[in-house]
DRENTORKOL-3810 file (N, C-alpha, C; in nm, 4 decimals):
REM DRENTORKOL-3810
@n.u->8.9421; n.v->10.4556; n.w->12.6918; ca.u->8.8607; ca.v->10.4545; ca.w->12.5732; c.u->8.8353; c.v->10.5956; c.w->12.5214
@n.u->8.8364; n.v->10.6837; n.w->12.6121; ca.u->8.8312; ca.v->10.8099; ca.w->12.5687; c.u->8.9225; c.v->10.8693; c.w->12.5021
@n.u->9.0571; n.v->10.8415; n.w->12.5064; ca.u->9.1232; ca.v->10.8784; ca.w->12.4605; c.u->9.1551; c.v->10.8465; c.w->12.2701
@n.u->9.1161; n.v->10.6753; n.w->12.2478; ca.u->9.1024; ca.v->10.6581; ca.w->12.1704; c.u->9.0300; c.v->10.7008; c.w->12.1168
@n.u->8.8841; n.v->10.7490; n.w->12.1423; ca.u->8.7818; ca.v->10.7919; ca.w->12.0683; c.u->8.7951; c.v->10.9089; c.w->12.0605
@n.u->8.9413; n.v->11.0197; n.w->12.1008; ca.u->8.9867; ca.v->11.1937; ca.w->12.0172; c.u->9.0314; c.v->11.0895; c.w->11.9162
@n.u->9.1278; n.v->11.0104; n.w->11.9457; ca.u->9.2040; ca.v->10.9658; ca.w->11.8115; c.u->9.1770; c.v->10.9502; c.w->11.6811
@n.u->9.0302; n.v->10.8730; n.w->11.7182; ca.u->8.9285; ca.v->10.9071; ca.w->11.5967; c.u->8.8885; c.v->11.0045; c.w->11.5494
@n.u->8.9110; n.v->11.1092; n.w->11.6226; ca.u->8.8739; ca.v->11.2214; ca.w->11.5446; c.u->8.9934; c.v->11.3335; c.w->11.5217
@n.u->9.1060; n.v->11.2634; n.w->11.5013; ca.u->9.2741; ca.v->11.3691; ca.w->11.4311; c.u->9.2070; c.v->11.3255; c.w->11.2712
@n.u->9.2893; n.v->11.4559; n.w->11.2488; ca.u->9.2568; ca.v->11.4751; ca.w->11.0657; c.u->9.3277; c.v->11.3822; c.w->11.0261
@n.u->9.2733; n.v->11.3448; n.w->10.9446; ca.u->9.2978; ca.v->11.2098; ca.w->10.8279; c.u->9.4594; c.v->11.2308; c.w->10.7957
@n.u->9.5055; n.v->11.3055; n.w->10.7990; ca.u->9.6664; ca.v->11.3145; ca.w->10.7979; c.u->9.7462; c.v->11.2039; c.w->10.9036
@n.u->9.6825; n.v->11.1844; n.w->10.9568; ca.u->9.6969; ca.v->11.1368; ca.w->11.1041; c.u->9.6814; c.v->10.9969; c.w->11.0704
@n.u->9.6678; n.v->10.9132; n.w->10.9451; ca.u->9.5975; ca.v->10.7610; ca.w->10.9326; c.u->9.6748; c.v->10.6539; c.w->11.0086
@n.u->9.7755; n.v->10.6963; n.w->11.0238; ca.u->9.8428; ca.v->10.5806; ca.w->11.1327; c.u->9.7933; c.v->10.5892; c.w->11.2776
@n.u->9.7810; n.v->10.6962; n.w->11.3221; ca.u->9.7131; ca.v->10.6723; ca.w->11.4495; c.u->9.5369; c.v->10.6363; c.w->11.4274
@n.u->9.4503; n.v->10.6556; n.w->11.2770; ca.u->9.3144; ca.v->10.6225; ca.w->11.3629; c.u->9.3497; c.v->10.5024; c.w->11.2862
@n.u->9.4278; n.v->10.4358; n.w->11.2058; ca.u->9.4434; ca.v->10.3183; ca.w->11.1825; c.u->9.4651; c.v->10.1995; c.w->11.2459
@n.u->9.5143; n.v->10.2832; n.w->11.4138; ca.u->9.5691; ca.v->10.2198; ca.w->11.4878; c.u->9.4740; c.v->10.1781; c.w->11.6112
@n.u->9.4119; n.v->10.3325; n.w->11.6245; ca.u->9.2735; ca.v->10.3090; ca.w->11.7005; c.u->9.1369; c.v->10.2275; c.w->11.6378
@n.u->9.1340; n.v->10.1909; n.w->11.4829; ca.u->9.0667; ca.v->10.1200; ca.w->11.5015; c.u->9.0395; c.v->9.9607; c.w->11.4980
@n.u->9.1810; n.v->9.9440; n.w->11.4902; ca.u->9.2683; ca.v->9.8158; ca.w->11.5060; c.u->9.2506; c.v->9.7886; c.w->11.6391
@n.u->9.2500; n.v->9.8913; n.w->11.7627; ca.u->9.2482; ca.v->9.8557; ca.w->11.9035; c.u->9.1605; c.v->9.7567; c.w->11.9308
@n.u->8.9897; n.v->9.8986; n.w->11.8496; ca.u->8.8932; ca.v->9.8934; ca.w->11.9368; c.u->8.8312; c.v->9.7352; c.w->11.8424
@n.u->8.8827; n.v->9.7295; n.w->11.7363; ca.u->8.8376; ca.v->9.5832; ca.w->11.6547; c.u->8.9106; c.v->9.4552; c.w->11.7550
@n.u->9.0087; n.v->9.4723; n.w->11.7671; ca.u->9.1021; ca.v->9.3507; ca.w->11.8620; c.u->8.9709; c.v->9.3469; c.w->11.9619
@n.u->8.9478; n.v->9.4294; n.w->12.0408; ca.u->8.8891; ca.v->9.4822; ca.w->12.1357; c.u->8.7282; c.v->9.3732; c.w->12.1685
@n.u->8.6647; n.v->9.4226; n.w->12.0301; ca.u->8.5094; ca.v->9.3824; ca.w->12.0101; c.u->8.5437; c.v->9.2267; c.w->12.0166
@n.u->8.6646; n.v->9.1433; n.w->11.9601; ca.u->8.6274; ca.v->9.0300; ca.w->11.9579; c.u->8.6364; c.v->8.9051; c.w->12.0499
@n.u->8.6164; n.v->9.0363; n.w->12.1967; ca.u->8.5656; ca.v->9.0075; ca.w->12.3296; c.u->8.3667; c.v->8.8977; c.w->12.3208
@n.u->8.3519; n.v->8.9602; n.w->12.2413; ca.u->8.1896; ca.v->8.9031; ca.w->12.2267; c.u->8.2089; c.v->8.7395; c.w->12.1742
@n.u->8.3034; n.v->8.6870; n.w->12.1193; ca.u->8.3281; ca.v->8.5799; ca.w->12.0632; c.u->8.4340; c.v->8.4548; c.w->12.1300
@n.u->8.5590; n.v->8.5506; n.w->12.1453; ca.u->8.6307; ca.v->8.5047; ca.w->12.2291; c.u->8.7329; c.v->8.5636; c.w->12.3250
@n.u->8.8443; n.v->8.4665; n.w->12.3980; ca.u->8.8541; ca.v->8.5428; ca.w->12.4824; c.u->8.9808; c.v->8.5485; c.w->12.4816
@n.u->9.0514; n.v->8.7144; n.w->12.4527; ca.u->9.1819; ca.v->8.6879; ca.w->12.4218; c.u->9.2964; c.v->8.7291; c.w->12.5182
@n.u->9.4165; n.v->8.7188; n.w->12.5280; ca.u->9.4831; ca.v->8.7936; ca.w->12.6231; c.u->9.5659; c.v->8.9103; c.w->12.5598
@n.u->9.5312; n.v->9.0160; n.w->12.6611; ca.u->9.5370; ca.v->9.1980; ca.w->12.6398; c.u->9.4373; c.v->9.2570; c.w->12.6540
@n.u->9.3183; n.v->9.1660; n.w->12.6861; ca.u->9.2153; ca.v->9.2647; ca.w->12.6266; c.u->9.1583; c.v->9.3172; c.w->12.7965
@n.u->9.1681; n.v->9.4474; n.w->12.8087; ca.u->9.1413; ca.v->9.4959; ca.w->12.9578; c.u->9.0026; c.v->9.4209; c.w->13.0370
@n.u->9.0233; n.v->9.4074; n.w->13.1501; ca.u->8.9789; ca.v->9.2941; ca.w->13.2346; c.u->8.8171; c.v->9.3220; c.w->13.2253
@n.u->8.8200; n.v->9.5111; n.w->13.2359; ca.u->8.6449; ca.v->9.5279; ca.w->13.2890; c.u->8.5778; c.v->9.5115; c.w->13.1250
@n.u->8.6629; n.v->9.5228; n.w->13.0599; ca.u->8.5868; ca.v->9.4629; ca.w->12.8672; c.u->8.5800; c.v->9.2750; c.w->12.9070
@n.u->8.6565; n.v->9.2373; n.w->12.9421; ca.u->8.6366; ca.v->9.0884; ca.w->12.9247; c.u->8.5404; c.v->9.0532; c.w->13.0359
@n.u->8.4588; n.v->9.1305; n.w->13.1776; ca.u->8.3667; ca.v->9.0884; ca.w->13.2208; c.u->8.2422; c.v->9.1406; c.w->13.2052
@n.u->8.2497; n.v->9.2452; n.w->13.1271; ca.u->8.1152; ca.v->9.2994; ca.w->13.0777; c.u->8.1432; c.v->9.3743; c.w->12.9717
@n.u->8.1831; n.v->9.2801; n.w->12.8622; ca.u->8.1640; ca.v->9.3216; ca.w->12.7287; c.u->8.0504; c.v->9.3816; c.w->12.6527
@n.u->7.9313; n.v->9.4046; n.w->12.6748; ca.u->7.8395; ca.v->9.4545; ca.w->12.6049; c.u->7.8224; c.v->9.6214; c.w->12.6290
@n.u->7.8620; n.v->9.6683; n.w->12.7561; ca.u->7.8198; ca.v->9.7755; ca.w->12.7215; c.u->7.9531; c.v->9.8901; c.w->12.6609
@n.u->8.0461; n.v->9.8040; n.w->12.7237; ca.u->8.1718; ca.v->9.8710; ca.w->12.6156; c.u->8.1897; c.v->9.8833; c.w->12.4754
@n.u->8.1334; n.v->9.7455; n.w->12.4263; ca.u->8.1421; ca.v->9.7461; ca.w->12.2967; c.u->8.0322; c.v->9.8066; c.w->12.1797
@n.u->7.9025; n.v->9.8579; n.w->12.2902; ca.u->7.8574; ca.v->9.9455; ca.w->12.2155; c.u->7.9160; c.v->10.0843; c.w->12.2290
@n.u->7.9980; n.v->10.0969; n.w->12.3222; ca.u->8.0206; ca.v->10.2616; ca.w->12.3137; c.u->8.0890; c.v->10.2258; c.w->12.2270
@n.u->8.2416; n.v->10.1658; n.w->12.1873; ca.u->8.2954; ca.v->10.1706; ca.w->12.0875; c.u->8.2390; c.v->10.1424; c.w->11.9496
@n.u->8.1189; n.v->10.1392; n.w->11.9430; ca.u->8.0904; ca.v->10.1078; ca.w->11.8138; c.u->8.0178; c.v->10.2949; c.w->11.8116
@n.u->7.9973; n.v->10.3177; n.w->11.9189; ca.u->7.9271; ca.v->10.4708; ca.w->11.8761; c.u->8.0324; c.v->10.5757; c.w->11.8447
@n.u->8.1628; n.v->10.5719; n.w->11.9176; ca.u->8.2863; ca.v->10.6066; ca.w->11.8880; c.u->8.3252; c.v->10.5828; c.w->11.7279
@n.u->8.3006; n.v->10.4689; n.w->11.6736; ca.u->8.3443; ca.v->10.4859; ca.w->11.5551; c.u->8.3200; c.v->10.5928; c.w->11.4411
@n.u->8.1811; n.v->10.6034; n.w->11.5078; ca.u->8.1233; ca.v->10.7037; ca.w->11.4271; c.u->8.1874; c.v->10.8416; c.w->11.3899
@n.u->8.3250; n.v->10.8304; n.w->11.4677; ca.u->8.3521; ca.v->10.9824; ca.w->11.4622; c.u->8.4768; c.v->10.9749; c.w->11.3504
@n.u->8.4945; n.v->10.8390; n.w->11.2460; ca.u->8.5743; ca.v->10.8248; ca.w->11.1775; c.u->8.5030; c.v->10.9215; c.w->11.0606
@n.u->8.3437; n.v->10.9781; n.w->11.0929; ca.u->8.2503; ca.v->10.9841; ca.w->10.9130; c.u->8.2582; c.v->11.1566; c.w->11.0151
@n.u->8.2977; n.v->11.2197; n.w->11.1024; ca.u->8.3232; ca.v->11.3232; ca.w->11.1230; c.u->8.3716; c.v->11.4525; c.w->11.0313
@n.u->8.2813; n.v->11.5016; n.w->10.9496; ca.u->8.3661; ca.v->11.6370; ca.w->10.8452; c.u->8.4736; c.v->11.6835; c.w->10.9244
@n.u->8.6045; n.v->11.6678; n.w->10.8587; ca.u->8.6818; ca.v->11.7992; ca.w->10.8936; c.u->8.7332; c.v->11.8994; c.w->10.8711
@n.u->8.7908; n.v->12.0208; n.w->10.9007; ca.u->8.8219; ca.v->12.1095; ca.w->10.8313; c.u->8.9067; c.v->12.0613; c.w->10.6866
@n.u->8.8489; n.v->12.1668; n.w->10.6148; ca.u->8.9191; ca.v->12.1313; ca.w->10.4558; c.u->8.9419; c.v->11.9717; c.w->10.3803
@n.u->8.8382; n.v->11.9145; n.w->10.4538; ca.u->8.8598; ca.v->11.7665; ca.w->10.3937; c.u->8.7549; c.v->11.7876; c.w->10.2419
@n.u->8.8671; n.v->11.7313; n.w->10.1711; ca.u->8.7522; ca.v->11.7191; ca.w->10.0193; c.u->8.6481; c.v->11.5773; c.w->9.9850
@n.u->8.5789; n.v->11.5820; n.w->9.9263; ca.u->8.4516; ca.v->11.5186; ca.w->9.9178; c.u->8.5550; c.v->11.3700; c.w->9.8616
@n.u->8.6489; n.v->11.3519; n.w->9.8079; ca.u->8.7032; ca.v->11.2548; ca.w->9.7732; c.u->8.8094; c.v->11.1727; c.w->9.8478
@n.u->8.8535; n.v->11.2699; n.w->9.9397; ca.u->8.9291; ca.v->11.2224; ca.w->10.0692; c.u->8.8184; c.v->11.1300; c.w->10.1669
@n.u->8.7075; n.v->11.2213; n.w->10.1946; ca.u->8.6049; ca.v->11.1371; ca.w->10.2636; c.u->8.5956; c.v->11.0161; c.w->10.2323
@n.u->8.5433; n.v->10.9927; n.w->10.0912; ca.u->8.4746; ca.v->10.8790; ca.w->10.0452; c.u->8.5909; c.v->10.7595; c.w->10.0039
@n.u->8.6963; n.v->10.8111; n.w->10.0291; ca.u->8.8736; ca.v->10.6837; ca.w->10.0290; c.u->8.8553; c.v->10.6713; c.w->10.1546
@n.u->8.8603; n.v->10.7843; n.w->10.2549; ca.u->8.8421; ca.v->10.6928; ca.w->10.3689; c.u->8.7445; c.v->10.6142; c.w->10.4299
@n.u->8.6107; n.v->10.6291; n.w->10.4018; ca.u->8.4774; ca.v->10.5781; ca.w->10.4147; c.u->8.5340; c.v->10.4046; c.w->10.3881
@n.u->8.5902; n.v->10.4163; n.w->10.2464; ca.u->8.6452; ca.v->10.2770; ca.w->10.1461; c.u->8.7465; c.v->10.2153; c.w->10.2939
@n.u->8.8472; n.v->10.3153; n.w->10.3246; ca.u->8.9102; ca.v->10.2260; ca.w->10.3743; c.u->8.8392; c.v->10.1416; c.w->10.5451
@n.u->8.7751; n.v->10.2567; n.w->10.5553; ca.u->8.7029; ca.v->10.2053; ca.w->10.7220; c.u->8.6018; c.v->10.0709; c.w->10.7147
@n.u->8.5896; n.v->10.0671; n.w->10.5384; ca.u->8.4615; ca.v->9.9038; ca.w->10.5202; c.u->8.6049; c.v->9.8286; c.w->10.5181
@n.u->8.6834; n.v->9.8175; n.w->10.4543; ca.u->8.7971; ca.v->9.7054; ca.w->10.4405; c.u->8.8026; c.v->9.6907; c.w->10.5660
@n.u->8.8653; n.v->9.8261; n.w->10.6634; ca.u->8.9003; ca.v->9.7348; ca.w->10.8184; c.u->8.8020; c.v->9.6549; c.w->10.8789
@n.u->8.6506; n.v->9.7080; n.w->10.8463; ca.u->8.5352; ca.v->9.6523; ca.w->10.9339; c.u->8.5416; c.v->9.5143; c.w->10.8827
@n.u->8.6175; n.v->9.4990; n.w->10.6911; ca.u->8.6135; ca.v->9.3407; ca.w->10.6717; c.u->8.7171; c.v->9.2528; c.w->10.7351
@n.u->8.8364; n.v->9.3261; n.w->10.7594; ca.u->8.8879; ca.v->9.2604; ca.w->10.8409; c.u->8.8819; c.v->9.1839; c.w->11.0073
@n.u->8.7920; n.v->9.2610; n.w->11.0317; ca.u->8.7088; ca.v->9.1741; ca.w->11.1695; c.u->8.6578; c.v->8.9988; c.w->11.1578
@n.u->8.6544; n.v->8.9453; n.w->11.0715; ca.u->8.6126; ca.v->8.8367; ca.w->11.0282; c.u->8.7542; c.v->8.7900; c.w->11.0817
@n.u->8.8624; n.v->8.8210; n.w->11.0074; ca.u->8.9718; ca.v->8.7359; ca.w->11.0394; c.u->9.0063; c.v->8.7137; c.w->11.1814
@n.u->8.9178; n.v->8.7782; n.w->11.2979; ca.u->8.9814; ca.v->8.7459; ca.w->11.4250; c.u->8.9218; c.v->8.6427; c.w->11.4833
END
């Protein structure tokens, strides 16, 4: 999980990999609902306290980074609500 959560924080150049990490950690959360296969064993027997770290991890998607412009931010802000809407579909 650690590793994913640098991933979250490569410069936005990078959107395929945090696109990818946050595709993981979404597959991931919908441990709380149901129960799927891939999803690592110590998340599927004690899902709660994993899935809050990954939700504190996300946070590092709203991370300033060097030379990011105020309009890059706020496209990606846009795109991180679409993925969060895509959680419904799992």
């Amino acid at each position: 999980m650690e590793v994913i959560c640098f991933g979250l924080t490569l410069p936005l150049s990078e959107h395929d990999t945090l696109k990818d990490s946050v595709n993981l950690y979404l597959d991931w959360m919908t441990v709380l609902t149901t129960q799927k296969p891939g999803i690592p064993l110590p998340i599927q027997r004690e899902p709660l306290p994993y899935v809050q770290k990954m939700i504190c991890h996300l946070q590092n998607l709203f991370i300033l980074r060097y030379n990011q412009h105020f309009e890059t931010k706020f496209a990606y802000t846009l795109i991180f609500a679409l993925l969060c809407c895509n959680l419904k579909n799992y």
